[in-house]
N, CA, C, O and CB atoms as a CASP TS submission, in Angstrom:
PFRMAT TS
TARGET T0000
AUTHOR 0000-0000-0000
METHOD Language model
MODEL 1
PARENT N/A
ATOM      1  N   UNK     1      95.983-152.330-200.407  1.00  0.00           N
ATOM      2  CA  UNK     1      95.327-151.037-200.601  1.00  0.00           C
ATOM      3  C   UNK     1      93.898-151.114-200.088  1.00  0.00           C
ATOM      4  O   UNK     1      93.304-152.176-200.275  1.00  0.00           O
ATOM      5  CB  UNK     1      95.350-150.619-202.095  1.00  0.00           C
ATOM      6  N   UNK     2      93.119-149.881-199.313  1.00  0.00           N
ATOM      7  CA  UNK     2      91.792-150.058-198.749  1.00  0.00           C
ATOM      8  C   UNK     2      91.236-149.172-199.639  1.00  0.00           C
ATOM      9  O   UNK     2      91.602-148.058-200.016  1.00  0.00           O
ATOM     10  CB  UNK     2      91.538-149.767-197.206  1.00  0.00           C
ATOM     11  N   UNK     3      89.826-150.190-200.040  1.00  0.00           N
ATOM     12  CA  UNK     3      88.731-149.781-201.313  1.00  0.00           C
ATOM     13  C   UNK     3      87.777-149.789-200.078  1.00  0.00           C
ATOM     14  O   UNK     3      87.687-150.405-199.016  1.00  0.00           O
ATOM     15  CB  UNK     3      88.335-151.041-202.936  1.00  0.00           C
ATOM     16  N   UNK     4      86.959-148.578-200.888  1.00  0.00           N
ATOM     17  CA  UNK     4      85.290-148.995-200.295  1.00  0.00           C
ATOM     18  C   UNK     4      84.422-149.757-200.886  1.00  0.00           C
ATOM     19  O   UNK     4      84.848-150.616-201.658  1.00  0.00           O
ATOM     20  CB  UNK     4      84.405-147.945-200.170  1.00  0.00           C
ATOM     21  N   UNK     5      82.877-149.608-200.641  1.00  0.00           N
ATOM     22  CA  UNK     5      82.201-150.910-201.002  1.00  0.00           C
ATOM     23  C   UNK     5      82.087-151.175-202.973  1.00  0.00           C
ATOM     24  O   UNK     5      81.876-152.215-203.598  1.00  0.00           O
ATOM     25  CB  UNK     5      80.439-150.755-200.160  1.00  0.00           C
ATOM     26  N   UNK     6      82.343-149.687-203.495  1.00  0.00           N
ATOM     27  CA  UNK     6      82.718-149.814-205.090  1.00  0.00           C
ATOM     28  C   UNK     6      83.980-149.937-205.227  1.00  0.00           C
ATOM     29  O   UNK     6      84.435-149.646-206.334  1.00  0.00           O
ATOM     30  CB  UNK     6      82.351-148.675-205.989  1.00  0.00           C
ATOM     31  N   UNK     7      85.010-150.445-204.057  1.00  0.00           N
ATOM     32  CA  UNK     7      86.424-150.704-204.823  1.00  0.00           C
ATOM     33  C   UNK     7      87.269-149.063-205.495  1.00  0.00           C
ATOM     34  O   UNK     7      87.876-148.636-206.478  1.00  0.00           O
ATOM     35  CB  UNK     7      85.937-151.915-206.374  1.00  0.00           C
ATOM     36  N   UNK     8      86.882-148.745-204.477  1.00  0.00           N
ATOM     37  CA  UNK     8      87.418-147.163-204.647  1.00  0.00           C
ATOM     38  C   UNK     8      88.331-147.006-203.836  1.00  0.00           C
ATOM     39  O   UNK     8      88.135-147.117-202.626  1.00  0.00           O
ATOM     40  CB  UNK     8      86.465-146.006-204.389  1.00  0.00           C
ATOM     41  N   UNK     9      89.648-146.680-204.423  1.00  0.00           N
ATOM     42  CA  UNK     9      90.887-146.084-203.646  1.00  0.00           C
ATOM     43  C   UNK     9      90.681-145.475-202.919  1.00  0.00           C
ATOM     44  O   UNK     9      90.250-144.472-203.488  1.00  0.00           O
ATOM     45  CB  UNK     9      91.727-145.457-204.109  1.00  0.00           C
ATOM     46  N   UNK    10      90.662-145.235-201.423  1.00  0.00           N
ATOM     47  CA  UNK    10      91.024-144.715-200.144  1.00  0.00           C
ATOM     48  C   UNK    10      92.169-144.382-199.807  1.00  0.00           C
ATOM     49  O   UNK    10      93.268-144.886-200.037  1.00  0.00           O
ATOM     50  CB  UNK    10      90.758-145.381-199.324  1.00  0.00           C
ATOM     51  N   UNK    11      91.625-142.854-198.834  1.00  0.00           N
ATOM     52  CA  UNK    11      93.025-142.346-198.575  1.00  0.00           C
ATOM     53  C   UNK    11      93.169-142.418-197.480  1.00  0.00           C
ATOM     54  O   UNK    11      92.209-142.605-196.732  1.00  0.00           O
ATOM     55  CB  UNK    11      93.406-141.147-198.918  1.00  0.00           C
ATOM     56  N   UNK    12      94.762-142.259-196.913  1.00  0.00           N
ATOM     57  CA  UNK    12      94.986-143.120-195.706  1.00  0.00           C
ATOM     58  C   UNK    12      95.336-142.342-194.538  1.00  0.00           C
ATOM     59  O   UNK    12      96.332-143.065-194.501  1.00  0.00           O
ATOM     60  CB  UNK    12      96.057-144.124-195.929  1.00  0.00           C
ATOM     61  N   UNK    13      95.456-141.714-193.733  1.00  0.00           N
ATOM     62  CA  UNK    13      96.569-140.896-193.261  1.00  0.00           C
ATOM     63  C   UNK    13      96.530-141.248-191.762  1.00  0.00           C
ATOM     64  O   UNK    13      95.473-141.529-191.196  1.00  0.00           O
ATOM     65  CB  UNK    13      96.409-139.258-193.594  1.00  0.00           C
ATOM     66  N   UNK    14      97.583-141.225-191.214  1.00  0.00           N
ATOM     67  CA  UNK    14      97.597-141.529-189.682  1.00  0.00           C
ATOM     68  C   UNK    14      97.935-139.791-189.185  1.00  0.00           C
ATOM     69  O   UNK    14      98.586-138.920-189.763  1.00  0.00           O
ATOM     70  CB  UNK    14      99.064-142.939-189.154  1.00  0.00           C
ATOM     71  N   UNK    15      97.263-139.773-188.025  1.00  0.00           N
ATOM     72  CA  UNK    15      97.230-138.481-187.348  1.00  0.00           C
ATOM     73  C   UNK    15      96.954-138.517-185.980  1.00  0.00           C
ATOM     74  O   UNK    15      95.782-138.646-185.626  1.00  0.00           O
ATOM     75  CB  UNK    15      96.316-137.643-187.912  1.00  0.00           C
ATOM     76  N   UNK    16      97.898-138.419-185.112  1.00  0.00           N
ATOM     77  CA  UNK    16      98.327-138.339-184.163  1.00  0.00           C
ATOM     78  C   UNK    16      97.602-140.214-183.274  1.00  0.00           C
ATOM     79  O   UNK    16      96.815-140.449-182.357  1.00  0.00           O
ATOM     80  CB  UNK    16      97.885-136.656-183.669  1.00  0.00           C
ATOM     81  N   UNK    17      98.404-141.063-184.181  1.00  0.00           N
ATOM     82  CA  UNK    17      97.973-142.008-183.611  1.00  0.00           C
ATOM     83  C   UNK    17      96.613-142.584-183.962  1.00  0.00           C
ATOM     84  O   UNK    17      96.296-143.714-183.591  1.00  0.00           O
ATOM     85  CB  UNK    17      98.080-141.694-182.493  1.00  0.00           C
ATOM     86  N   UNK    18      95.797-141.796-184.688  1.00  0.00           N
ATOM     87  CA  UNK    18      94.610-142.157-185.304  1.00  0.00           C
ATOM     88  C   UNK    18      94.389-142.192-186.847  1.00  0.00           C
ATOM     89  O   UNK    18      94.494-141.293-187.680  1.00  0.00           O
ATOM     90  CB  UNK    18      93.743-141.355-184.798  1.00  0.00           C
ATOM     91  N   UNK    19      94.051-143.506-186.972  1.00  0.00           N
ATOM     92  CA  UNK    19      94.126-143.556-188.871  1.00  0.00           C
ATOM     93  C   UNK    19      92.768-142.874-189.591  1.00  0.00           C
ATOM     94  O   UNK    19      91.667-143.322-189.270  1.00  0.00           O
ATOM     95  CB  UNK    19      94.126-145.487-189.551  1.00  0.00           C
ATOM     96  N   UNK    20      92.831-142.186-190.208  1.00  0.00           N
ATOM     97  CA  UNK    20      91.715-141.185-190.774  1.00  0.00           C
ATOM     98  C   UNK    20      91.997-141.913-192.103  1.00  0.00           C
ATOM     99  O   UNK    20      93.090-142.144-192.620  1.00  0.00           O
ATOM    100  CB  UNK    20      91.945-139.265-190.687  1.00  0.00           C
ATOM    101  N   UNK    21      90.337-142.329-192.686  1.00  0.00           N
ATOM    102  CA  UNK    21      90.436-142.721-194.189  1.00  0.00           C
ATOM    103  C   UNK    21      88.990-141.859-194.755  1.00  0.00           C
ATOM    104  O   UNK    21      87.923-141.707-194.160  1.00  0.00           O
ATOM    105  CB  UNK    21      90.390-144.709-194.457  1.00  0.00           C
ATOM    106  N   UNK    22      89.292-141.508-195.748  1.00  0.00           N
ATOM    107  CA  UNK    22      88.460-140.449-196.569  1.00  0.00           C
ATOM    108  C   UNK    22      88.727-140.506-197.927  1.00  0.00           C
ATOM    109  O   UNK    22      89.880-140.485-198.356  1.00  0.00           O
ATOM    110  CB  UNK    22      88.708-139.030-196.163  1.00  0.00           C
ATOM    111  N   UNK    23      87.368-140.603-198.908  1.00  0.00           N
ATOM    112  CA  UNK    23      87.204-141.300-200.307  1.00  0.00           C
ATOM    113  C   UNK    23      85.944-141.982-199.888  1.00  0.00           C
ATOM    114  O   UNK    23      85.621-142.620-200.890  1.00  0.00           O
ATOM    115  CB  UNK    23      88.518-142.396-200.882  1.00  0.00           C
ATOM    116  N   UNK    24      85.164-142.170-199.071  1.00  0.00           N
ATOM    117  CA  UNK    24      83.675-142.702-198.944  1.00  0.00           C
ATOM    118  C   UNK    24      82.941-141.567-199.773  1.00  0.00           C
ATOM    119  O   UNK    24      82.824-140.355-199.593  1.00  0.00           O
ATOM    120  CB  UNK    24      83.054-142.845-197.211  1.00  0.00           C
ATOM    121  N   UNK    25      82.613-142.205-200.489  1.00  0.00           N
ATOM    122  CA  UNK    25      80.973-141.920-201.622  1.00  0.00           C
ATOM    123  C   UNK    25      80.260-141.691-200.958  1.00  0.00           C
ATOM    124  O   UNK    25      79.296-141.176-201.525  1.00  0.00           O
ATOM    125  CB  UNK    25      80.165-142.988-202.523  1.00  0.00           C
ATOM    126  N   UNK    26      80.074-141.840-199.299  1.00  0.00           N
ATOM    127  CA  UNK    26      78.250-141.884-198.359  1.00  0.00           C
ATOM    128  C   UNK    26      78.754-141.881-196.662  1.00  0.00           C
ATOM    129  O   UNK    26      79.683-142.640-196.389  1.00  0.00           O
ATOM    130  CB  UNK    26      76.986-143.990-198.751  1.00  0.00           C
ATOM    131  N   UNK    27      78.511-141.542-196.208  1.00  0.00           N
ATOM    132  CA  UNK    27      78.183-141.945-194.891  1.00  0.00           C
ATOM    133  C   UNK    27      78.086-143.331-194.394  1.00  0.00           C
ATOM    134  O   UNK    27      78.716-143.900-193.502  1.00  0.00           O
ATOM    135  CB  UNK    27      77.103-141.445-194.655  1.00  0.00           C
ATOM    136  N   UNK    28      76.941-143.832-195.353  1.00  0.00           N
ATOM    137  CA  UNK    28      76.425-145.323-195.181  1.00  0.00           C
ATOM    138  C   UNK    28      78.003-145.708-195.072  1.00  0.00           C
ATOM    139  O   UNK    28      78.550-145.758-193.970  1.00  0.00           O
ATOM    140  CB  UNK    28      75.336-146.152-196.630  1.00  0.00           C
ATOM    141  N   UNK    29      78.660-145.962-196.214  1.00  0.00           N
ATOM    142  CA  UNK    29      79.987-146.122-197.369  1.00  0.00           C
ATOM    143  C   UNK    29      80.672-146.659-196.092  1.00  0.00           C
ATOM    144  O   UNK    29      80.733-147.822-195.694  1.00  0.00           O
ATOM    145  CB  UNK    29      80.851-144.476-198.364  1.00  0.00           C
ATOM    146  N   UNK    30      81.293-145.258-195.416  1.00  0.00           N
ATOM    147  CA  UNK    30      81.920-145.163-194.885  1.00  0.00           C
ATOM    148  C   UNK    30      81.495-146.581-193.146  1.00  0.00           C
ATOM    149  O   UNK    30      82.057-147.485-192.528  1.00  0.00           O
ATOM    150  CB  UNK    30      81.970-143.576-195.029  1.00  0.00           C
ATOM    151  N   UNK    31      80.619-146.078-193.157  1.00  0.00           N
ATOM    152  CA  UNK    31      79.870-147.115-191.776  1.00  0.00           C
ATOM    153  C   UNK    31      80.215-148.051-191.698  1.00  0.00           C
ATOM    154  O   UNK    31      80.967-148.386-190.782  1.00  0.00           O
ATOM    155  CB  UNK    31      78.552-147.510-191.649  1.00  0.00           C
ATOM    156  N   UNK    32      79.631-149.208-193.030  1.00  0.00           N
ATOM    157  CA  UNK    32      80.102-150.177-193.314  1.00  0.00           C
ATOM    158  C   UNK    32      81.288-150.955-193.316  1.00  0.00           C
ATOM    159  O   UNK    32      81.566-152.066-192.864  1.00  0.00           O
ATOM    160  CB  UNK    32      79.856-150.110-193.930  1.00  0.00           C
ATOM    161  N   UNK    33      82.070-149.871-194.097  1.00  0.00           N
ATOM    162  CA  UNK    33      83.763-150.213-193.985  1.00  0.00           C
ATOM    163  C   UNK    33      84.053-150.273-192.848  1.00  0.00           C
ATOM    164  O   UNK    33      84.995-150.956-192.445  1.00  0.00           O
ATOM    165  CB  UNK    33      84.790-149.272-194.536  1.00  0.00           C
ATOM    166  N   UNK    34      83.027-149.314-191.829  1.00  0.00           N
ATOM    167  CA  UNK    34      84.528-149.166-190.802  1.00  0.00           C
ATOM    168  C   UNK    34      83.719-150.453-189.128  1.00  0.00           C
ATOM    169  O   UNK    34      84.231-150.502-188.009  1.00  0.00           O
ATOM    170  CB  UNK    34      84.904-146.438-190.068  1.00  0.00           C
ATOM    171  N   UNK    35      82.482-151.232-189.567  1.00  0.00           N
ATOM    172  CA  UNK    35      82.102-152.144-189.136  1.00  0.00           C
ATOM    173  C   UNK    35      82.759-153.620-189.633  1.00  0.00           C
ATOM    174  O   UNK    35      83.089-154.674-189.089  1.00  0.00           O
ATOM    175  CB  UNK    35      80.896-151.920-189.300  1.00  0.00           C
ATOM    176  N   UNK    36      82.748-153.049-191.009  1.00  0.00           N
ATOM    177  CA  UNK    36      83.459-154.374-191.779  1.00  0.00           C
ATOM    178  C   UNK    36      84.967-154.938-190.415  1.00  0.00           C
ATOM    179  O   UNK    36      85.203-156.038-189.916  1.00  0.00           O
ATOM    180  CB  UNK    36      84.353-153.580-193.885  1.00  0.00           C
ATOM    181  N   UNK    37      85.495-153.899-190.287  1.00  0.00           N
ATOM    182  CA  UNK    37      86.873-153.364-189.801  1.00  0.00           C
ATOM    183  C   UNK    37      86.959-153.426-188.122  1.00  0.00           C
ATOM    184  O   UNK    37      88.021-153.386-187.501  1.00  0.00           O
ATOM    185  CB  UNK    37      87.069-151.703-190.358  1.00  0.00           C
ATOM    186  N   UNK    38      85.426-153.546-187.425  1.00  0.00           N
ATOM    187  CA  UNK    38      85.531-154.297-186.539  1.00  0.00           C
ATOM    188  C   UNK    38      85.945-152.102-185.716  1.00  0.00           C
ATOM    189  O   UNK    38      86.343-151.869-184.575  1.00  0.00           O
ATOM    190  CB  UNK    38      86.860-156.072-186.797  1.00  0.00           C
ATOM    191  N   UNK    39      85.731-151.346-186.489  1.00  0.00           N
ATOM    192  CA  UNK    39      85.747-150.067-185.720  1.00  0.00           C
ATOM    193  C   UNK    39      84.844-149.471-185.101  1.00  0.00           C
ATOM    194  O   UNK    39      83.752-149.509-185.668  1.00  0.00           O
ATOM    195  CB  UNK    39      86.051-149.253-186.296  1.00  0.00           C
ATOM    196  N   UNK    40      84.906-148.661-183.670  1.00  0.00           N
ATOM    197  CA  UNK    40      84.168-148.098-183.135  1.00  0.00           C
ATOM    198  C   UNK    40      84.586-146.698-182.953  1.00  0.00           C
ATOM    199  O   UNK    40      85.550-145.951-182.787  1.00  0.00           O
ATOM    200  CB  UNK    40      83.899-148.744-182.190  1.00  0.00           C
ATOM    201  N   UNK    41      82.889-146.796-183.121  1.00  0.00           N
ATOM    202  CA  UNK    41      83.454-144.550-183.345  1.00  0.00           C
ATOM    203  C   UNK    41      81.845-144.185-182.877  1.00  0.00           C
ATOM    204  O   UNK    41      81.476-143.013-182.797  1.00  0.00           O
ATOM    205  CB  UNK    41      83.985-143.526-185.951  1.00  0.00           C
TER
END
């Protein structure tokens, strides 16, 4: 299961080939995770 940086359930959804996750508390939140994750956006 993918938590953010408080271990918060994330939601998952794939859409058209692209995985969309939403449940970030912040912007920052979200950044992090998705550096953690080695993502570029």
């Amino acid at each position: 299961m993918e938590t953010n940086a408080y271990n918060q359930k994330l939601n998952r959804y794939v859409l058209n080939d692209q995985i969309v996750y939403t449940g970030f508390s912040s912007f920052k939140d979200a950044e992090e995770c998705a550096h953690k994750k080695g993502v570029h956006w």
